[in-house]
C-alpha positions in Angstrom: -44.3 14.5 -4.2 -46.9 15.2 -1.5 -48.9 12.1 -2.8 -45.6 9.9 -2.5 -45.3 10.6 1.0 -48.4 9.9 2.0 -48.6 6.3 0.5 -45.2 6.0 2.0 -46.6 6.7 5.4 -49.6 4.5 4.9 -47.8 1.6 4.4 -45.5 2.1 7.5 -46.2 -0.2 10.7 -48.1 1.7 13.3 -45.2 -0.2 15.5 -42.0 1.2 13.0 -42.5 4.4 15.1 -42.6 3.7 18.9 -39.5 0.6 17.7 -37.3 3.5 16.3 -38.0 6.2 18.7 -37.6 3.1 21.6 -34.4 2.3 19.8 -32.9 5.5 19.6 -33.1 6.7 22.8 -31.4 3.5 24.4 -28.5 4.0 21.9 -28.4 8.1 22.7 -28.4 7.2 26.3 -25.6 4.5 26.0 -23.6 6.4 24.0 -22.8 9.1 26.3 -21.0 5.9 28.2 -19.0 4.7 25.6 -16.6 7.2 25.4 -15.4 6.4 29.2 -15.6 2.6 28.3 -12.9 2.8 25.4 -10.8 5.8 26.2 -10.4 6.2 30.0 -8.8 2.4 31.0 -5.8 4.1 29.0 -5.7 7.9 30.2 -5.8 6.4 33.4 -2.7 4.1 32.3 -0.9 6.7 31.3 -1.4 8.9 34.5 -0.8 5.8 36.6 2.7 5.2 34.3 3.5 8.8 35.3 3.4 8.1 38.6 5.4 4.8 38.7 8.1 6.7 36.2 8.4 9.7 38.8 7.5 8.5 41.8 4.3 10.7 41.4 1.9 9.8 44.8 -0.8 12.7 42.8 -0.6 10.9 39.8 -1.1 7.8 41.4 -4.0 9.6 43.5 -5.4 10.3 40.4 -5.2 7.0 39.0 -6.6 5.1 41.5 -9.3 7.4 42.0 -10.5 7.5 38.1 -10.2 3.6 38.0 -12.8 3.7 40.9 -14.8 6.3 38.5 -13.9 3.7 35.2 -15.5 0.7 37.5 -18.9 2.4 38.3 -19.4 3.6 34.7 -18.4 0.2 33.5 -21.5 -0.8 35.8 -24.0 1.3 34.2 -22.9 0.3 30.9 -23.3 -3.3 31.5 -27.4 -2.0 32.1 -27.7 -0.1 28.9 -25.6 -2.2 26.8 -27.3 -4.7 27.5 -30.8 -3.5 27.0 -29.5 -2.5 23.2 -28.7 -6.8 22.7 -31.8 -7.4 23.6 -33.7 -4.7 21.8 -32.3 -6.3 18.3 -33.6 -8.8 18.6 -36.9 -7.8 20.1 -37.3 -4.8 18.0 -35.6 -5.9 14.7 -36.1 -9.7 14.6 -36.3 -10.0 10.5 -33.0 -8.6 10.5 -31.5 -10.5 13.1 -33.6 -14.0 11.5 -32.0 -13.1 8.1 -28.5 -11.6 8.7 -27.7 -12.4 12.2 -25.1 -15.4 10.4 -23.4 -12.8 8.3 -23.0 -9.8 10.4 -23.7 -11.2 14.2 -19.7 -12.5 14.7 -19.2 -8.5 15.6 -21.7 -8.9 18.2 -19.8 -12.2 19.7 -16.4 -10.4 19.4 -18.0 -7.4 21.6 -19.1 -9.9 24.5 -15.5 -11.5 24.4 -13.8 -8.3 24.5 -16.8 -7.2 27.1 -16.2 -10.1 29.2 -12.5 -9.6 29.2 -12.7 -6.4 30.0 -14.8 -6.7 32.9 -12.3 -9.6 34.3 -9.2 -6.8 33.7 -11.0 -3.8 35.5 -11.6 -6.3 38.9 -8.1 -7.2 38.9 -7.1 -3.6 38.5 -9.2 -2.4 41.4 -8.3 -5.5 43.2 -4.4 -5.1 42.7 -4.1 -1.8 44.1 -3.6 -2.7 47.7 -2.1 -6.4 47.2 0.4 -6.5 43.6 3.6 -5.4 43.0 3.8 -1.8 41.8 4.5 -2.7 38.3 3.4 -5.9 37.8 0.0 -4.1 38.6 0.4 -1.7 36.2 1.5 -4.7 33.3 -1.6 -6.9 34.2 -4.0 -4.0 33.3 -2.2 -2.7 30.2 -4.1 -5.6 28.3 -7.1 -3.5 29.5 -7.4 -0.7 26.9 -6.6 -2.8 24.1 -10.0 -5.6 25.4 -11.9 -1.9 25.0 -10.7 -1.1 21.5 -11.6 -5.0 20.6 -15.1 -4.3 21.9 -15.4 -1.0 19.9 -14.2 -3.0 17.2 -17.1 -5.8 17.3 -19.7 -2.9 17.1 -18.3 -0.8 14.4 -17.7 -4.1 12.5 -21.1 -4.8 12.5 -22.8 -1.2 12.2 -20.2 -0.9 9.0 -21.4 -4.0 7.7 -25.3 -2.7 8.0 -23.7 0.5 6.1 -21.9 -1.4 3.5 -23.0 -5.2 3.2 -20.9 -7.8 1.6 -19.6 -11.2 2.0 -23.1 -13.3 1.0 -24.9 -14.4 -1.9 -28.6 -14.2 -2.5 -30.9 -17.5 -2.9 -33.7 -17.1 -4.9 -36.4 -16.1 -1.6 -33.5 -13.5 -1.1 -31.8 -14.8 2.0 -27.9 -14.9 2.3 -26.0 -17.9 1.8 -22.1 -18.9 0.7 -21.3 -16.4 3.9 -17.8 -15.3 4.0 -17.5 -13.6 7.3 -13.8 -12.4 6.5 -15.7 -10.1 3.9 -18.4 -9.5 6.0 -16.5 -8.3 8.8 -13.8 -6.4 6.6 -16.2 -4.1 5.3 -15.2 -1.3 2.8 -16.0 1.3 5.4 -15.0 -0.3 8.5 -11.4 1.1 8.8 -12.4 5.2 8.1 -15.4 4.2 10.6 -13.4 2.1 13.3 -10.5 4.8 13.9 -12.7 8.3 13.4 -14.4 6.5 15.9 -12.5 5.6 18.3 -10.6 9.0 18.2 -14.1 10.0 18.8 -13.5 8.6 21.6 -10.4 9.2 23.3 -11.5 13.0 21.9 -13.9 13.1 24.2 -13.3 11.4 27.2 -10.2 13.1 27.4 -11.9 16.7 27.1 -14.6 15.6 29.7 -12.3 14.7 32.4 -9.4 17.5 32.0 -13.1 19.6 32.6 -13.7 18.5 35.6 -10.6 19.8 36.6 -11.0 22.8 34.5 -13.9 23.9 36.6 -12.4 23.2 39.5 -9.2 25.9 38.6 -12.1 28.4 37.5 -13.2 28.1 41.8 -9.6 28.6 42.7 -8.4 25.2 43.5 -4.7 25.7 41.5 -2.8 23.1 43.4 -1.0 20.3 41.7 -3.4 18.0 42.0 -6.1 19.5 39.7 -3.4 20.9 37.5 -2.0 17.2 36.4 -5.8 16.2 36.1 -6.2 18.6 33.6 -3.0 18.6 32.1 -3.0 15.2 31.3 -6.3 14.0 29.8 -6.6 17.2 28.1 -3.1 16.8 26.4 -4.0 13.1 24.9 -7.4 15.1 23.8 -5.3 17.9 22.1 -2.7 16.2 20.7 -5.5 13.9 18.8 -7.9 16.9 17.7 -5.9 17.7 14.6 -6.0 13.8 13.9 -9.6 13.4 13.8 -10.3 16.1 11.6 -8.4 14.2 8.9 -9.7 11.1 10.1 -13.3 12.7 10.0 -12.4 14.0 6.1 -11.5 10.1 5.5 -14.9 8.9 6.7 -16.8 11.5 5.3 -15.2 10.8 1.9 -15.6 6.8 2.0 -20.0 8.0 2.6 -19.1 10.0 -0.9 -17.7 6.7 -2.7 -19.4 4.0 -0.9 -23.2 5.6 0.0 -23.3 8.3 -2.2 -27.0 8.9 -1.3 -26.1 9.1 2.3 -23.5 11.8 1.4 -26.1 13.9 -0.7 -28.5 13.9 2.2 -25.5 15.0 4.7 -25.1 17.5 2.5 -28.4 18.0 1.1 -28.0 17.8 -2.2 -30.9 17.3 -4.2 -29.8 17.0 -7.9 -26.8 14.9 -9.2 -24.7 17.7 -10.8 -21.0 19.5 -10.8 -19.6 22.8 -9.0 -22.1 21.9 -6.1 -22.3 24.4 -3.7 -22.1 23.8 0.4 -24.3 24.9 2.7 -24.1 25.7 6.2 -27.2 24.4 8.1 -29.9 25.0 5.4 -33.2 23.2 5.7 -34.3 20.6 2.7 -37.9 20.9 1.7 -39.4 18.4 -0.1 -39.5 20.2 -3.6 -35.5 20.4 -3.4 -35.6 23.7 -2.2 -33.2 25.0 0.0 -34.0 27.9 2.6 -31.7 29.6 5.2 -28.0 28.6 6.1 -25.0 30.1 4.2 -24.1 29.1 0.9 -20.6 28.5 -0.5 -20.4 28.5 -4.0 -18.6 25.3 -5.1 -17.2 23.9 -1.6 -19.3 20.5 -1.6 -17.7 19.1 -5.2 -14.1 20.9 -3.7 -14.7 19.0 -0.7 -15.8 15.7 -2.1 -12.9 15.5 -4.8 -10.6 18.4 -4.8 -11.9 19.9 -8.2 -15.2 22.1 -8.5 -15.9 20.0 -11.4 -16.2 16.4 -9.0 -20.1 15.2 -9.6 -21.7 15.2 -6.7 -24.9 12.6 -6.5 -28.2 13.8 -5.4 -31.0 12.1 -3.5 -32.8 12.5 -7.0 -30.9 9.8 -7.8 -32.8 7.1 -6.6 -36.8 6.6 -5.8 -38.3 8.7 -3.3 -39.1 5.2 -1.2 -35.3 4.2 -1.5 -33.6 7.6 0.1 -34.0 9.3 3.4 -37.1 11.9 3.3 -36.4 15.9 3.3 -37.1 16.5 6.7 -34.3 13.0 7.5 -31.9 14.6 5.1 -32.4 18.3 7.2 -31.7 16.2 10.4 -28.4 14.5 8.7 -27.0 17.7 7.3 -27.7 19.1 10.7 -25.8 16.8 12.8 -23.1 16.7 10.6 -22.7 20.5 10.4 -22.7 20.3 14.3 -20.3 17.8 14.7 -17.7 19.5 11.7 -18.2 23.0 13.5 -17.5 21.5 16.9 -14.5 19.8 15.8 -13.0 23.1 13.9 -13.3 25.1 17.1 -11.8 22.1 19.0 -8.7 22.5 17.1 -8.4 26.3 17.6 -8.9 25.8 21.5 -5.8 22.4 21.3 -3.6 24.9 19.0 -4.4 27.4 21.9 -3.2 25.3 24.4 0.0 23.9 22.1 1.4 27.8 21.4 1.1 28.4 25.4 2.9 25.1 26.7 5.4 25.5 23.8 6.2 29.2 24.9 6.0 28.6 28.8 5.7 25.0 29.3 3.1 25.8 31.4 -0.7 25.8 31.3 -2.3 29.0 30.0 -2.9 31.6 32.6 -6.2 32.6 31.1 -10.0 32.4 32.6 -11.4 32.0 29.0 -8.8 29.6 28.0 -10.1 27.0 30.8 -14.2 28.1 30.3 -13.4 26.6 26.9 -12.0 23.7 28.3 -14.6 23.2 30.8 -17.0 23.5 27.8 -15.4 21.4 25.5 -16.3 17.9 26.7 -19.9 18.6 26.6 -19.1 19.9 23.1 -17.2 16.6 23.0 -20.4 14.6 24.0 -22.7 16.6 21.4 -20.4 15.3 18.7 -20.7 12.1 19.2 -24.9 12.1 19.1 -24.2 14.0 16.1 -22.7 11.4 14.5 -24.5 8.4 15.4 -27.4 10.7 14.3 -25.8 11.1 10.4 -24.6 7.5 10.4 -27.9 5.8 11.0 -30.2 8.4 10.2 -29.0 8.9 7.2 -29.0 5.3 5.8 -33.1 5.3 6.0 -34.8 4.0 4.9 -32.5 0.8 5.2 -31.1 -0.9 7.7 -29.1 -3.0 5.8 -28.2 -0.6 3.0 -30.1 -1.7 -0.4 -31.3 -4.7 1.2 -34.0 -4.4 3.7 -35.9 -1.4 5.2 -36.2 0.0 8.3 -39.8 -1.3 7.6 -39.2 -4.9 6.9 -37.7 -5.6 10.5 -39.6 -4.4 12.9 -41.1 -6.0 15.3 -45.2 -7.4 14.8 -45.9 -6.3 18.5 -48.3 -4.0 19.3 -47.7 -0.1 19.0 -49.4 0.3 22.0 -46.9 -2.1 23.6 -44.1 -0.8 22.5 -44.9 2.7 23.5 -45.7 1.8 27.3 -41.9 -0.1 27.1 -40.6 3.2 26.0 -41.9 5.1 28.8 -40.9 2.3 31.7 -37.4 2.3 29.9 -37.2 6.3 30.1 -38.1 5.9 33.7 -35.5 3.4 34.3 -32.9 4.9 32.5 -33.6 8.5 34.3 -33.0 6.3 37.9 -30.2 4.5 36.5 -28.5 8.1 35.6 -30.0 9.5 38.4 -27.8 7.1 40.4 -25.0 7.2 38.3 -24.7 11.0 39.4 -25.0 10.7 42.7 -22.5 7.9 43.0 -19.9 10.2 41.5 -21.1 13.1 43.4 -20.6 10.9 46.8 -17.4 9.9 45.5 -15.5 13.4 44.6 -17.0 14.5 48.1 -15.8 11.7 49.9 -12.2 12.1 48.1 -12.8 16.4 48.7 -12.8 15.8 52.2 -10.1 13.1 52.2 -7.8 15.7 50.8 -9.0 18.4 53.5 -8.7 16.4 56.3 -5.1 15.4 55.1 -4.0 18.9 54.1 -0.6 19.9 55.5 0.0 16.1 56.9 2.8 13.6 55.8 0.3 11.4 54.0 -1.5 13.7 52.2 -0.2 13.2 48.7 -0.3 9.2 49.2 -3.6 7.1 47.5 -6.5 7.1 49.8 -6.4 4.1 52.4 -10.2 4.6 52.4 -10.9 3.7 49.5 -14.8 2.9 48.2 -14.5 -0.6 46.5 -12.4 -3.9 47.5 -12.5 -5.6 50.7 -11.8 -3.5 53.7 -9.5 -3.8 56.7 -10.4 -3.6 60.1 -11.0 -0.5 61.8 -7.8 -0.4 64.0 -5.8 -2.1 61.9 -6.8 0.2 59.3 -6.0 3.2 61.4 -2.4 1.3 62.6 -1.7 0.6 58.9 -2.4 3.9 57.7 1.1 5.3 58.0 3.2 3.0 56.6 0.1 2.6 53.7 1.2 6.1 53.0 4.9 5.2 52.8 3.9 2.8 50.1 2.0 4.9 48.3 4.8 5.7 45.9 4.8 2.2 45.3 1.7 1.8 43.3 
């Protein structure tokens, strides 16, 4: 075994590790962003509904003011997405040379949806002060859907790299007779697409409603904060129960489409019946398992109701065709993580469902909102997690049974690619950096908005000074500002 890995790791690139390491911290970085880029356009629909349907100038408040929020993170993912297009092909150009006409249509169905969507947020932001109330709202209702055709284009494709199809082999291996239905209609795509996208929602949901959740923890308990947490956290509760049987789906298309993938997510080593489960144990390269809990059984239960369900093992296949112990560890880890979070998740939405369906109020409880507060980070862990099981768990392919990891990369330098991962970390560290601050400029700006209008007439209408879209001019600004507040039920 010992001797296998080493004449695996002598015939690695010196360049396969600063290329993956390069890789995977773009796509950890830009991931955290994609949660806002699908999910919030339509939380902040739904609040801005609210506040057309009722006459709501807070929910209106809050709508404006997260589609300011949507509009800046829309910026910085335009930066990191589009340093991960280029890195494919820069990084991976044997995979892009030979697949890039079977799988690449997902990639030009995420720039339509991209473009789209990036036409549909300036007209939002733009509308505010100059459309009709509701014909505002109708022209950005196309909005969420251009996000979920986006997500769309990317799952299509990393579901194709998962499970390939639609292509015959020539005799030098390359694809021909491409039929990009089947290619883009992919066995695993639908369990992928929607546990994803709940993913989604999931989490940007939880991450906003805790913003507002810390903010009731320091004693701010008017209505304001209370509809920003009510809402977003509602859409994220009422969907928590749905992803864990979306999240059972996927993980049971792995067991039938990548079985290999599914023993190393669960670390099982030998193909065999009545497999046990267990809880964040460590893999070691003999098949030995050390630490976690072990529950007699629960994997072969879990993968096909019975204890007598086979379950494959990485054993299964040649050492160089399955992910190594210490990958599998990592996989089983991650996916533990993201299965824990997501049980805990549905105790805290079950929480907050037995409250509101007693009082029909939120619950009056400090530890109830910590939770809260807590749960979008939790939120955002999940999501790493699973990008982490999904592609770490397909090594050593990167199109499954096809080509390796290895066959890809790049013929640059190591060194190279090493100083463009530390210029990128820099670069990424200001971009965040800025990010931050942007936001932080922006709830102080609105804080003191709010202050200075506390007790006055206006003081529940939108903001008339508002950071994006062309300005008026100072007096006629400060002429118009009374009868902008009028209209602020308008919007």
């Amino acid at each position: 075994m010992l001797s296998t890995a080493v004449q695996l790791a002598a015939d690695t690139p010196a360049q396969l590790l600063p290329a993956r390491q390069l890789m995977a911290f773009t796509l950890a970085s830009h991931i955290l962003l994609v949660p806002f880029g699908v999910a919030l356009p339509f939380i902040t629909l739904v609040m801005h509904y609210r506040g057309l349907r009722r006459d709501d100038p807070v929910a209106l408040k809050l709508a404006r003011r997260w589609s300011a929020v949507m509009a800046v993170q829309f910026a910085i993912g335009v930066v990191t997405g589009t340093v991960l297009s280029f890195e494919f092909g820069l990084l991976w150009p044997d995979m892009m040379g030979r697949w890039g006409d079977v799988f690449g249509l997902g990639f030009g169905v995420e720039a339509w949806a991209f473009f789209l969507e990036a036409v549909m947020i300036a007209i939002y932001l733009y509308g505010w002060r100059r459309l009709k109330p509701w014909t505002h709202f109708w022209l950005a209702v196309p909005l969420p859907l251009a996000a979920l055709m986006g997500a769309f284009g990317i799952i299509a494709a990393n579901s194709w790299m998962n499970t390939p199809q639609g292509f015959s082999l020539d005799a030098q291996g390359n694809p021909t007779e491409v039929d990009v239905r089947k290619a883009i209609f992919t066995p695993i795509l639908g369990t992928e697409y929607w546990h994803f996208v709940v993913a989604m929602f999931l989490t940007a949901g939880y991450v906003v409603a805790g913003v507002y959740a810390v903010g009731w923890l320091r004693g701010r308990r008017d209505r304001y904060h209370k509809l920003g947490f009510t809402v977003p956290f509602t859409v994220a509760a009422i969907l928590t129960p749905v992803q864990f049987f979306l999240g059972d789906s996927a993980a049971r298309s792995v067991f039938q489409k990548q079985p290999v993938k599914f023993a190393a997510m669960e670390i099982v080593w030998k193909t065999d019946t009545h497999v046990p489960e267990y809880l964040f144990g460590r893999l070691h390269s003999d098949g030995s398992i050390s630490g976690g809990i072990k529950i007699p059984q629960l994997d072969s239960i879990l993968a096909g109701f019975r204890p007598d369900t086979k379950v494959t093992g990485l054993t299964s296949v040649a050492a160089a065709d399955r992910p190594t112990a210490t990958q599998a560890t990592i996989v089983h880890f991650a996916f533990d993580i993201m299965a824990t979070i997501g049980s805990v998740l549905i105790l805290l939405a079950l929480w907050y469902a037995w409250i509101w369906w007693r009082h029909r109020d939120l619950p009056d409880n400090r530890w109830f909102f910590r939770c809260a507060s807590l749960a979008g980070v939790a939120c955002l862990l999940t999501v790493e997690c699973g990008w982490i099981a999904t592609e770490v768990g397909r090594q050593p392919w990167i199109v499954y049974d096809h080509m390796r990891v290895s066959e890809a990369v790049t013929h640059t330098a190591a060194g190279g690619l090493w100083v463009m991962l530390g210029v990128v970390m820099a670069v990424y560290v200001a971009v965040f950096g800025s990010f931050l601050a942007v936001l932080l400029k922006m709830r102080t700006r609105w804080r003191v908005a709010d202050e200075a209008a506390a007790g006055a007439a206006t003081a529940l209408a939108p903001e008339t000074d508002t950071p994006y879209g062309p300005r008026a001019a100072a007096g006629a600004a400060t002429a118009g500002a009374p009868s902008e507040g009028r209209s602020g039920g308008d919007h």
